[in-house]
Phi, psi and omega in degrees: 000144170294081199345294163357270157020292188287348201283312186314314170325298179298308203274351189269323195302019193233357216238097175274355138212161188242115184248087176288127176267110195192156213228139158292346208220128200256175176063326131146193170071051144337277173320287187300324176291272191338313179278312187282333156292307194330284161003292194300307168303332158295293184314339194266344187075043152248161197266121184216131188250150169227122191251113150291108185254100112270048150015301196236018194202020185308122132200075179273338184284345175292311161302344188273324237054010192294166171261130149315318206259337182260315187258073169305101189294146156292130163250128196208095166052052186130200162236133170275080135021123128297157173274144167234115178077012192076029212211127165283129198242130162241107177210154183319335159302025185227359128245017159260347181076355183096008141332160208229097161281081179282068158293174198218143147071211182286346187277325196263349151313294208277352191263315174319286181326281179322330167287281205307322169310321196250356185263139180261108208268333190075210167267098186251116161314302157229143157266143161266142208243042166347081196279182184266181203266155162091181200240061172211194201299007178272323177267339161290350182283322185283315176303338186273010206237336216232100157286125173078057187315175152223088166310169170206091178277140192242111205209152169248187184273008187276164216269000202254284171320311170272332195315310195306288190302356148275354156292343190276326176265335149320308164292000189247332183293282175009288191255052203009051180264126161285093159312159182279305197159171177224152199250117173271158191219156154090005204309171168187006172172134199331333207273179162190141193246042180262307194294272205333309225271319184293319179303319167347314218239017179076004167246154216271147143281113204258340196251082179244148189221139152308152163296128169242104196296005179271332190297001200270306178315344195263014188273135185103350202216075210292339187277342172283334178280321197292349176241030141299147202285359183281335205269317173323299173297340198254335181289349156258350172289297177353284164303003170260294205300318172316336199250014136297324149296356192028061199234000000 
């Protein structure tokens, strides 16, 4: 067994729930709802953490505004997150420089693992895990790694994007993970063929967020994304997942 493993462990007991956010499907808008609870959840007086586990494609720090080279994790028998935004923030990038890691395999395994290990979280009311997009060994490393996940599957409404998500809740009942719920983004009309297909499977559609052509403009710039009508809506799924979480 991997010593890690246990490590993992350790570093999670502080932590009362963990909500990985992930998609089968890249585009979207993972990242930004994911960056953007973080946010909500801070506004809220809760400790709350972000993890960018994309190994090889991070950039929840671009929605945050962090700067890399000034807001710098502490190594102190691990590493300590800085806060950004009221939000302990981690993500690989902050030794790649934003550089491009084409890991392979087994090397984005061994990279996952060495993150969930070495980062120190303290006490957190949720951690947000921003896992990579698709259905292979990044989201099976977070369910098999991070005891008891409470996922938040993230999907639009094209027919390309639900086909995936139902391979995606398949593979998580398969492996008894209760998703938290699923969030549709990009809305653009009242019908939506998400809620049946999520009941199948026994998780609730917690979520509808309208397309916002402004959202584009506010990235990078948290006080301007908070006051789009996307930050609106996702401050209000926030306050559905605290009280699914009974937080």
């Amino acid at each position: 067994m991997d010593p890690r493993l246990l490590v993992i462990s350790k570093r999670m007991e502080g932590v009362k729930a963990v909500v990985p956010a992930m998609s089968p499907k890249g585009g979207v808008g993972k990242t930004l709802i994911a960056s953007s609870l973080a946010l909500a959840f801070a506004e809220r007086g809760r400790k709350v953490g972000l993890l960018d586990l994309d190994v090889t494609n991070a950039s929840s720090h671009i929605v945050l505004g962090a700067d890399l080279n000034e807001s710098k994790p502490l190594e102190e028998k691990g590493v300590v997150p800085p806060l950004i935004n009221g939000v302990k923030f981690m993500t690989i990038c902050y030794y790649s420089g934003g550089n491009p890691l084409p890991l392979r395999g087994g090397d984005v395994d061994e990279a996952i693992k060495e993150v969930l290990a070495t980062v120190i979280w303290s006490q957190l009311d949720l951690l947000l895990i921003d896992t990579p997009p698709g259905i292979s060994d990044e989201v099976l490393d977070v369910v098999n790694y991070i005891s008891e996940p409470r996922p938040l599957i993230v999907t639009t409404p094209s027919k390309l994007s639900i086909a995936s998500i139902e391979k995606l809740l398949r593979v998580l009942s398969e492996n008894g993970v209760k998703a938290l719920g699923v969030v549709e983004n990009m809305v653009v009309s009242e019908e939506s063929a998400i809620k049946d297909l999520a009941g199948k499977y026994g998780v609730e559609l917690i979520g509808r967020i309208p397309y916002d052509p402004f959202i584009e403009k506010s990235i990078g710039d948290v006080r301007i994304l908070k006051s789009t009508s996307f930050f609106s809506k996702v401050s209000s799924l926030a306050d559905k997942v605290l009280v699914k979480l009974g937080l």
